[in-house]
DRENLUMLUM-21136 format. One line per field, with one value per residue (C-alpha): residue in one letter; residue number from 1; y, z, x. Coordinates in steps of 0.05 Angstrom, whole numbers. Each point is the difference from the previous one (the first is absolute). Layout:
<vofis>
type (A:...)
seq (NUM:...)
Y (Y:...)
Z (Z:...)
X (X:...)
</vofis>
This chain:
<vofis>
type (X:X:X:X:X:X:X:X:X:X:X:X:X:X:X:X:X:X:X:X:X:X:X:X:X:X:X:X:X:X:X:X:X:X:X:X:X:X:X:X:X:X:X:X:X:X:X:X:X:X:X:X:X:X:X:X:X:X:X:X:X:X:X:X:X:X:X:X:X:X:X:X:X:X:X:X:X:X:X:X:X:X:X:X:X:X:X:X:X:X:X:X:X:X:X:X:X:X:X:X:X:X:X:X:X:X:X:X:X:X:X:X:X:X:X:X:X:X:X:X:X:X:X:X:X:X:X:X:X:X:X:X:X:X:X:X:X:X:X:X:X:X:X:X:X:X:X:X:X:X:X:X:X:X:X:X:X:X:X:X:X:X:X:X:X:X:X:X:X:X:X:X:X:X:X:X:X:X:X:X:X:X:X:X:X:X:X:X:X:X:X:X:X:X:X:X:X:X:X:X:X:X:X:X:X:X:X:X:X:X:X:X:X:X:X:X:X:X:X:X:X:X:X:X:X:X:X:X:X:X:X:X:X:X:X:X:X:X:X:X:X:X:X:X:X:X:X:X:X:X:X:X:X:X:X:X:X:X:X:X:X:X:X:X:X:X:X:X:X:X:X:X:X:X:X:X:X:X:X:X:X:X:X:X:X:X:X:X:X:X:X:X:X:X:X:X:X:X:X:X:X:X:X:X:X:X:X:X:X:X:X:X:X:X:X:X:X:X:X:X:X:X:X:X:X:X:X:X:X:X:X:X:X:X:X:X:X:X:X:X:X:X:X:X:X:X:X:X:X:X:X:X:X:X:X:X:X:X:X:X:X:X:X:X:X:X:X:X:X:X:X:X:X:X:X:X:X:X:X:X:X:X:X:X:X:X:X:X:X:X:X:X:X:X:X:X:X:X:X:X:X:X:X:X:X:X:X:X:X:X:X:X:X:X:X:X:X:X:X:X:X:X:X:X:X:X:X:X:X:X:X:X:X:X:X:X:X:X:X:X:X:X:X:X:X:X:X:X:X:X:X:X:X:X:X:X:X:X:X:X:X:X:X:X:X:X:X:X:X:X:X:X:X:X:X:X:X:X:X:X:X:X:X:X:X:X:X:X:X:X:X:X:X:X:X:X:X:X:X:X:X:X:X:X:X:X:X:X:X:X:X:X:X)
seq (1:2:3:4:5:6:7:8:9:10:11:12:13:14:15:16:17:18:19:20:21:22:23:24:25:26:27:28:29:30:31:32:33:34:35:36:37:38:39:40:41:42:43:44:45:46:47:48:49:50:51:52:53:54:55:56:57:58:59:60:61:62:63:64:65:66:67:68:69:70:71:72:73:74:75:76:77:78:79:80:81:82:83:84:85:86:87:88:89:90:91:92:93:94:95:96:97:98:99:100:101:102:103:104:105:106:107:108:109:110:111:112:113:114:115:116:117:118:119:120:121:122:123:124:125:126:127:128:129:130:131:132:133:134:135:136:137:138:139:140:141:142:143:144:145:146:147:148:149:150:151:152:153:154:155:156:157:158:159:160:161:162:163:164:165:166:167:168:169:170:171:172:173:174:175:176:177:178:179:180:181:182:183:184:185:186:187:188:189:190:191:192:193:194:195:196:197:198:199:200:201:202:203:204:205:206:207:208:209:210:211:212:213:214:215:216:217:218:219:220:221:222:223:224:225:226:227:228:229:230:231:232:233:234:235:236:237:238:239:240:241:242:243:244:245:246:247:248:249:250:251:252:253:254:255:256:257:258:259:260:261:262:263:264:265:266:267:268:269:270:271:272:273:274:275:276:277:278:279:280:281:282:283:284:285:286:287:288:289:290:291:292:293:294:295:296:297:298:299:300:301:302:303:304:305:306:307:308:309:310:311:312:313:314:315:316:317:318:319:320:321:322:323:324:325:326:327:328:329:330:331:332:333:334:335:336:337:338:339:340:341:342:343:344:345:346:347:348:349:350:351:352:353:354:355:356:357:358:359:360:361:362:363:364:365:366:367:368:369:370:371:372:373:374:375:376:377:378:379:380:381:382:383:384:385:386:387:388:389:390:391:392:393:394:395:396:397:398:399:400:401:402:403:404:405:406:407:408:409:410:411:412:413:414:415:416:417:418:419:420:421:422:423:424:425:426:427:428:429:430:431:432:433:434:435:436:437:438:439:440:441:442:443:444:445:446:447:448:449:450:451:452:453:454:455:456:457:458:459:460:461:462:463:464:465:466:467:468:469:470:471:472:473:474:475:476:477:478:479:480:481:482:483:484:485:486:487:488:489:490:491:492:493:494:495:496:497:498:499:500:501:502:503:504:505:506:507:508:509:510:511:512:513)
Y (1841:58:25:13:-65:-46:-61:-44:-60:-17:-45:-28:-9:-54:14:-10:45:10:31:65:-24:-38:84:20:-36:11:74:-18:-26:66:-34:33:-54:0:-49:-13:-41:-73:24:49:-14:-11:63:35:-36:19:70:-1:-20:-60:-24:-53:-32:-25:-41:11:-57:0:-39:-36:-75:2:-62:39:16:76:-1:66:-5:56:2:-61:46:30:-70:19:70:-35:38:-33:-19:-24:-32:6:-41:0:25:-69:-42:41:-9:-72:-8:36:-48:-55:-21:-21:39:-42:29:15:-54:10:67:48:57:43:0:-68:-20:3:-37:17:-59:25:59:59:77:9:-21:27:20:-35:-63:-61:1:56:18:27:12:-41:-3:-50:-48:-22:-20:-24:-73:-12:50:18:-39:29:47:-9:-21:55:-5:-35:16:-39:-48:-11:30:45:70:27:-26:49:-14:49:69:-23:-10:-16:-7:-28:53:60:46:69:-18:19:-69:-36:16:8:30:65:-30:-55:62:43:-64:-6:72:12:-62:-21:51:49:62:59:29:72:2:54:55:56:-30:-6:75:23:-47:20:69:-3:-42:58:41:-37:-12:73:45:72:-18:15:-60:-6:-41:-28:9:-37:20:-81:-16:-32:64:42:-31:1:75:10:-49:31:69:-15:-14:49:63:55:-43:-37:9:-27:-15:-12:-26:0:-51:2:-65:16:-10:53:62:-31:52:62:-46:-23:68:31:-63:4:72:6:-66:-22:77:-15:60:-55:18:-15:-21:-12:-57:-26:4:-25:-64:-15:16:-48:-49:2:-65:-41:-60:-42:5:-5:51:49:-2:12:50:40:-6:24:64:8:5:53:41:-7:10:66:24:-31:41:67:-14:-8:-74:-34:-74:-32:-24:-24:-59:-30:-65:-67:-66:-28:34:-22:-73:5:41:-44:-60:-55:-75:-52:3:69:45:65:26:62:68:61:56:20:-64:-35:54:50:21:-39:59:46:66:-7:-51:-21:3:-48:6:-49:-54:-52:23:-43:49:-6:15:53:31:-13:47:49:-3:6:72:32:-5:8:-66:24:-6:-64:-33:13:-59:-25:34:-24:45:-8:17:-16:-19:-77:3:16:-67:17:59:65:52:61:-32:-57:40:40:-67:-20:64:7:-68:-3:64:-28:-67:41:50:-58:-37:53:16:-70:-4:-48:42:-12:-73:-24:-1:30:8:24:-8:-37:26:-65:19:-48:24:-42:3:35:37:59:43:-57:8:-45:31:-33:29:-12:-42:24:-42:16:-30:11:-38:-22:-10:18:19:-13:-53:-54:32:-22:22:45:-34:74:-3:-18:69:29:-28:13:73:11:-45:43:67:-23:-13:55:58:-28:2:-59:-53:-47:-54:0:-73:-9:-29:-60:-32:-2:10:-51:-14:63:68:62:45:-29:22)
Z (2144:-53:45:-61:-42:-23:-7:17:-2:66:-4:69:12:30:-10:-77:-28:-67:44:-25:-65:-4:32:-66:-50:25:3:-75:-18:22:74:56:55:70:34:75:51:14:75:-33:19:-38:12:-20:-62:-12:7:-58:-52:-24:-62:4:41:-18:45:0:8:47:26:55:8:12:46:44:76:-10:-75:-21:-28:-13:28:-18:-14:-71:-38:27:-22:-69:-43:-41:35:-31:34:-30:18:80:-6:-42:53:54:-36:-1:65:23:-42:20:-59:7:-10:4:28:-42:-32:-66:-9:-63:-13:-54:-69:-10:-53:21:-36:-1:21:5:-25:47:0:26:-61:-49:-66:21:-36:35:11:20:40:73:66:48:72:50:43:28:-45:-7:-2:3:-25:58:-18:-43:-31:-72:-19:-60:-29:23:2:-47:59:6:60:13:-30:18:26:0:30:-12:13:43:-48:19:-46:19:-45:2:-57:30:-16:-78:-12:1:-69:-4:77:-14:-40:59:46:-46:-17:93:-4:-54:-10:61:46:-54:13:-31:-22:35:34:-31:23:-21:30:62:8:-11:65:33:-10:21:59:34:-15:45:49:11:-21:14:46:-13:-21:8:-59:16:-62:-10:-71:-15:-55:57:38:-56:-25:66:11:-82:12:73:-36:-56:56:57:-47:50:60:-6:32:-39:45:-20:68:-10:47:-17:-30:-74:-58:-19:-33:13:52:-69:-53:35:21:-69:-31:55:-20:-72:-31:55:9:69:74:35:69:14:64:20:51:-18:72:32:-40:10:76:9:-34:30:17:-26:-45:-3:-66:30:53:-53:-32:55:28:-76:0:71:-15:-69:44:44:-54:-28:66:10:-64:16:63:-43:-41:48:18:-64:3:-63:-24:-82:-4:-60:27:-49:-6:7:56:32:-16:31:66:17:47:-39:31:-8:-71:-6:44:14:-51:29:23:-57:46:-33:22:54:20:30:65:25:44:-54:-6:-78:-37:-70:-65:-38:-73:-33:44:-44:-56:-20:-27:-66:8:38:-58:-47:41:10:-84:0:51:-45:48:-45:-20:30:63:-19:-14:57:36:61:63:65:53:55:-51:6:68:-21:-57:58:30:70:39:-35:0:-26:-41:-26:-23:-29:-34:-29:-27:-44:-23:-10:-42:-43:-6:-29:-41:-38:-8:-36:-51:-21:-20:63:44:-37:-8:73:48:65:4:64:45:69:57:36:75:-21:-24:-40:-29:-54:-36:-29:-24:31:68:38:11:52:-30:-9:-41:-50:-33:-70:6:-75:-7:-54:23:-23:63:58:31:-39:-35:-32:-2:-73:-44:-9:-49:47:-40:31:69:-4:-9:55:45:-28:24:60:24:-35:19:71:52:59:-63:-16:-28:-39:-15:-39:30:-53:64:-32:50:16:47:5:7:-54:59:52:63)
X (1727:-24:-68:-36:16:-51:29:63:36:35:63:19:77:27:69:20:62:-55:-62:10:6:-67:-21:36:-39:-65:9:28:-67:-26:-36:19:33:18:48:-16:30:-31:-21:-50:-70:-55:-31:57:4:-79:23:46:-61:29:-25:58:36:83:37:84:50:45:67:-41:-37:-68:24:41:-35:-1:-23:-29:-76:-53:-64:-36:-73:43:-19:-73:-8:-25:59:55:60:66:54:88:35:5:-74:-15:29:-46:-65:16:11:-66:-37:28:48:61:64:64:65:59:35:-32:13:1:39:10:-26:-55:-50:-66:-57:-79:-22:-81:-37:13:-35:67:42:-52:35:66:36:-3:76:45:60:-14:42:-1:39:-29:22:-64:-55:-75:2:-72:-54:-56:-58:-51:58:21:74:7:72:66:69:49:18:-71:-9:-67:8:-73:-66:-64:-70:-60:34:61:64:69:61:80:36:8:-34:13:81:13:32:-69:-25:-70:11:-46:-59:-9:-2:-39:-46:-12:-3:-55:-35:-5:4:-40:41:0:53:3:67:43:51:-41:-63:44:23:-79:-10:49:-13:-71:16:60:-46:-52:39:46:-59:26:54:74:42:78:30:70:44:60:14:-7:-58:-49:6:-16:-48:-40:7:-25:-54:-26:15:-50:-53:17:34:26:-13:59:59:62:59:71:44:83:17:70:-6:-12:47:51:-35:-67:-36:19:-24:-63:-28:22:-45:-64:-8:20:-27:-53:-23:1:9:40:20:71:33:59:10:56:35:-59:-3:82:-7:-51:22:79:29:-59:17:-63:-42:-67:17:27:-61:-51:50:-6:-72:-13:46:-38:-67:27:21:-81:-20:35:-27:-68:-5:16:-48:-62:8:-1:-27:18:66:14:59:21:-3:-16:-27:73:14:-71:25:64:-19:-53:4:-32:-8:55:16:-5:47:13:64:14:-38:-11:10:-65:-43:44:42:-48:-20:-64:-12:-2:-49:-7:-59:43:-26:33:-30:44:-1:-34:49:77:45:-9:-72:13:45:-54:-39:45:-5:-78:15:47:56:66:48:49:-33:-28:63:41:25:-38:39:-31:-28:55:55:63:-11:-7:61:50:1:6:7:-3:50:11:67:-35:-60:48:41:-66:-30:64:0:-71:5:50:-44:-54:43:38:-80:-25:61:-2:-74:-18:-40:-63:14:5:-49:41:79:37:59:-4:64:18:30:62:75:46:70:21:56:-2:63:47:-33:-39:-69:-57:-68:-71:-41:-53:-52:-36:-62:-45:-58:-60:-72:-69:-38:60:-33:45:74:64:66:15:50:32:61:67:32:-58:11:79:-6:-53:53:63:-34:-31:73:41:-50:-33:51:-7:-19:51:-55:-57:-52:-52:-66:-23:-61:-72:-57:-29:45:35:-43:20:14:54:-29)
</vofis>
């Protein structure tokens, strides 16, 4: 939570695929918003200056043993609360309605009728289109609560009583239509927020608060040459000047080229003194004959730490360190209850060494990408910066599925490079959200110049999303996709084979490891 921020609306997550979305339209509104897990108490919750309250769904039944619930003192703190969907459900059950279990269930687009004047569909017509995906639902309204609209099948679509408001649907998702003014109309009439959220208001509170908290120490930035990285070091850089330490680490697991371009760019177009080190035979050596994902990446992030460390101790003992990490990567570290497990470990939240010397600074935590680009925007950092791909902190590391080796690194770099090369000379780059090439540790036939070959398997993986917490696969031309698969072959010796990824996530995840 922003230290210095007046105000909030804190949206607790039981476990919905569209959480950060409801995040996403609140910020839209210009409120700041905070999603926290249901196990947070209510002292915590105090802490975050709700002024508002939003419960998520979720895929669970309120009438299973282990159902998750918040801390029942939230409907006593006297501030609006509204329930989606699973959230609904939960607010019925505390008050002692009834909610039925699925065999009436809706999903997908529904008419929903106002059925009695609402604060919360103020300014909205009394039908309209909305989203709806439940399989349990409220059969009987707690008593006391009003009954305000109903779905098409006449099933309840939202009760409210005094300042507690629940709705089935789903109006963070775009298909409901009148989605934002029913969370603008909880938002500002109800909740009576202001709206003071902004990028630009962010950075000045961010600003003040690394400066607050580093004072005249020395801070070590981690750069990756990624746009979260950057951005960090600019940001801290605008608080801390001369006092901090830009670091650039060549694990050995960058693309082809990369370690040239990126120092040419940190000190030409970011006006940066990086400090360049070379580590790339400590990061292979320690991570020989590993194969695991999760211990690649605590195994990268506990070698990135030494290399601070080292520099740290040159320096005087240095106590801060700056990482690029974001609100995604928060969400998908953390261990969360039932409905809301941990993804995988960022080697810059999950990944790192609890026994480490170093207190972080993360400035962008509370940021989704394209936020966080925005930002960069608002510092003057150039576009093309900005609009590089996302490339994750343990590299390529978690694109060779597998152990790592200095052939396959090799394999991939070249097709990778290629990837990228034939991306940008069709006009592509700047339409996709991330493209890259995955090694799989498999070999299959082939034949090349009449001769049987038994080689390896590359996967294009290129991808569309907004923030990288939901993406889908790019409908790139098939010419497009042909070439990239004729050159990865011709010009990458050990391929014989090259797919094309088409999984969204949900259920897959953008990166493969």
């Amino acid at each position: 939570m922003l230290k210095n921020f007046k105000e909030s609306i804190v949206i607790i997550d039981f476990g919905s695929q569209y959480t950060h979305l409801i995040t996403k339209k609140v910020r839209g509104l210009g409120v700041y918003s905070e999603i926290v897990s249901p196990e947070t108490n209510i002292n915590e919750i105090i802490s975050l200056k709700p002024k508002g309250i939003i419960l998520s769904g979720g895929p669970g039944s309120v009438y299973e043993e282990d159902a998750l619930f918040p801390c029942e003192e939230i409907f006593k703190l006297g501030i609006p609360v509204l329930g989606i969907c699973y959230g609904l459900q939960l607010i019925a059950k505390v008050f002692n309605g009834i909610v039925a279990r699925g065999t009436l269930g809706e999903f997908g687009r529904n008419e929903v009728k106002v059925v009695q004047k609402s604060r919360l569909f103020d300014s909205i017509p009394k039908k309209s289109i909305v989203w709806m995906s439940h399989g349990d639902y409220v059969d009987k309204a707690p008593a006391r609560f009003n009954v305000t609209s109903l779905s098409e099948n006449g099933l309840i679509a939202s009760i409210e009583k005094d300042n507690i408001f629940g709705i089935q649907f789903h109006p963070e998702v775009d298909h409901t239509e009148f989605g934002k003014e029913i969370i603008s109309n909880f938002l500002f009439k109800i909740c009576g927020v202001s709206p003071s959220w902004s990028i630009s208001g962010f950075a000045a509170t961010k600003i003040n608060e690394i400066r607050e908290t580093a004072k005249d120490s020395k801070v070590i930035s981690g750069l990756s040459g990624g746009v979260d990285s950057s951005v960090a070091t600019i940001l801290v850089s605008k608080a801390l000047g001369k006092n901090l330490i830009p670091v650039f680490v060549d694990t050995g697991l960058l693309r082809k080229n990369e370690a040239v371009e990126l120092l040419d760019v940190f000190r030409r177009d970011l006006k940066l003194e990086v400090r360049f080190v070379d580590a790339k035979k400590q990061f292979l050596d320690n991570l020989k004959g590993v194969s695991l994902p999760e211990e690649k990446r605590k195994i990268i992030g506990r070698e990135f730490i030494k290399v601070f460390e080292k520099i740290a101790e040159n320096e005087g003992d240095i106590k801060y360190l700056v990482q690029g990490t974001l609100y995604p990567d928060v969400i998908e570290s953390k261990k969360g209850g039932k409905y809301s497990a941990k993804i995988k470990s960022h080697h810059n939240v999950g990944g790192l060494p609890e026994n480490m010397k170093f207190v972080l600074i993360e400035p962008l935590r509370e940021l989704f990408k394209d936020e966080v680009r925005v930002l960069g925007r608002e510092l003057g950092i150039p576009e093309k910066i900005l609009a590089r791909h996302p490339f994750p902190g343990p590299g390529l590391a978690i694109r060779i599925i597998g152990e790592i080796t200095e052939e396959r690194l090799s394999i991939l770099k070249e097709a990778d490079y290629i990837l990228l090369e034939e991306l940008r000379k069709a006009g592509l780059y700047d339409k996709v959200w991330q493209a890259f090439c995955v090694f799989l540790p498999v070999k299959t036939v082939g034949v090349m110049g009449d001769k049987r070959t038994y080689d390896s398997v590359i996967v294009v993986r290129i991808v569309q999303s907004s923030d990288g917490m939901t993406a889908d696969w790019a409908k790139v031309p098939y010419d497009f996709l042909k070439k990239v698969s004729s050159r990865i072959i011709n010009e990458v010796a050990g391929v014989n084979r090259v797919t094309y990824d088409i999984s969204s996530k949900p259920p897959a995840t953008i990166e493969w490891e």
